[in-house]
C-alpha positions in Angstrom: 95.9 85.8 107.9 99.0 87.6 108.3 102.4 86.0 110.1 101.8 86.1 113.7 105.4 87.3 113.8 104.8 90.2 112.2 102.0 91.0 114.0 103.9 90.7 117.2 106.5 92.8 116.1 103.9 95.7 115.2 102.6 95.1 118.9 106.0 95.5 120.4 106.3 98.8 118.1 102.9 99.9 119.6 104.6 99.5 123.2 108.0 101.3 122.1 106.6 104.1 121.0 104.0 104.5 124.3 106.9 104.0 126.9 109.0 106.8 125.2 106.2 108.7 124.3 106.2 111.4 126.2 110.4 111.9 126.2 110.2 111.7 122.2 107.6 115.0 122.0 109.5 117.0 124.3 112.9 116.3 122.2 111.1 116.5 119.3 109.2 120.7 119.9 113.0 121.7 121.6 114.7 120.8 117.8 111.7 122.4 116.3 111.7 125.8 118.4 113.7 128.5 116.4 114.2 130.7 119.1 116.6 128.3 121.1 120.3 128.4 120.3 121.4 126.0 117.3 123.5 123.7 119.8 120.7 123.0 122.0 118.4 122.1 119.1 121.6 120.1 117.8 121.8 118.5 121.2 118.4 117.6 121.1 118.4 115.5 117.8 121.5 113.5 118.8 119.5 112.5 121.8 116.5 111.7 119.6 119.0 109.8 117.3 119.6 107.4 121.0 115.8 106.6 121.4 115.0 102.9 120.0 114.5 103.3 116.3 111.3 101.5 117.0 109.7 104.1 118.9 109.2 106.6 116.5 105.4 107.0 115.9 105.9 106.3 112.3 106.6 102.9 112.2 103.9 101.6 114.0 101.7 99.8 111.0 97.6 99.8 111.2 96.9 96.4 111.4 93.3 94.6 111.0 92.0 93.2 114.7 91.0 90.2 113.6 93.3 88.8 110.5 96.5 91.2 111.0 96.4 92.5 107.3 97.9 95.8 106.8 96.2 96.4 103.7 93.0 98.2 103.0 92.7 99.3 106.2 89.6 101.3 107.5 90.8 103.3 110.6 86.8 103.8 111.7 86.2 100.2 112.1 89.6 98.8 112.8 89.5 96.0 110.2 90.2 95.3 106.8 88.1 95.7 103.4 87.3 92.3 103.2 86.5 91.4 107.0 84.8 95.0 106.7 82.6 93.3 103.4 81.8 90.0 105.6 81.0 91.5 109.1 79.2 93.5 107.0 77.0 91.0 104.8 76.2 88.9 107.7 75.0 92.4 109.6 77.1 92.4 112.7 78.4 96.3 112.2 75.7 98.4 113.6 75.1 100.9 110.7 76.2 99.6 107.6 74.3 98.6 105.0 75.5 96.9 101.7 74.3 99.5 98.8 72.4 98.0 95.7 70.7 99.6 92.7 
């Protein structure tokens, strides 16, 4: 089980990063469009430089649902490998079968 802090810190990431969303992708294609003038791009990074560090997309971590560990991942279920493994073994993810030969 991971610290609930640091879970709760990946949560308030996950809210950052919606609320300034939408003002972060229109900053963000005006510094990449080559046909404006080079100040305006400039202009535009310095204001992306002002938006909350935690509210870039990046450092939002995928996080299991039910333990919080940021390892082994699977982005289709949601969890981990091992919750993935036990959810699995006792049959409660539609679908998946453990493989034996």
């Amino acid at each position: 089980m991971a610290k609930l802090s640091s879970v709760n810190k990946n949560e308030r990431r996950k809210k950052l990063v919606k609320k300034y969303a939408n003002k972060y992708a229109k900053l963000k294609a005006i510094s990449k469009d080559e046909s404006l003038d080079e100040t305006e791009r400039l202009m535009a990074r310095l204001k992306m430089a002002e938006i909350p560090r935690n509210a870039n997309p990046t450092r939002v971590r995928n996080r299991c649902a039910t333990t919080g560990r940021p390892r082994g991942y699977y982005r289709k279920f949601g969890i981990n490998r091992i919750e993935l493994r036990n959810l699995g073994n006792k049959g409660l993810i539609p679908g998946l079968t453990k493989s034996s030969w």
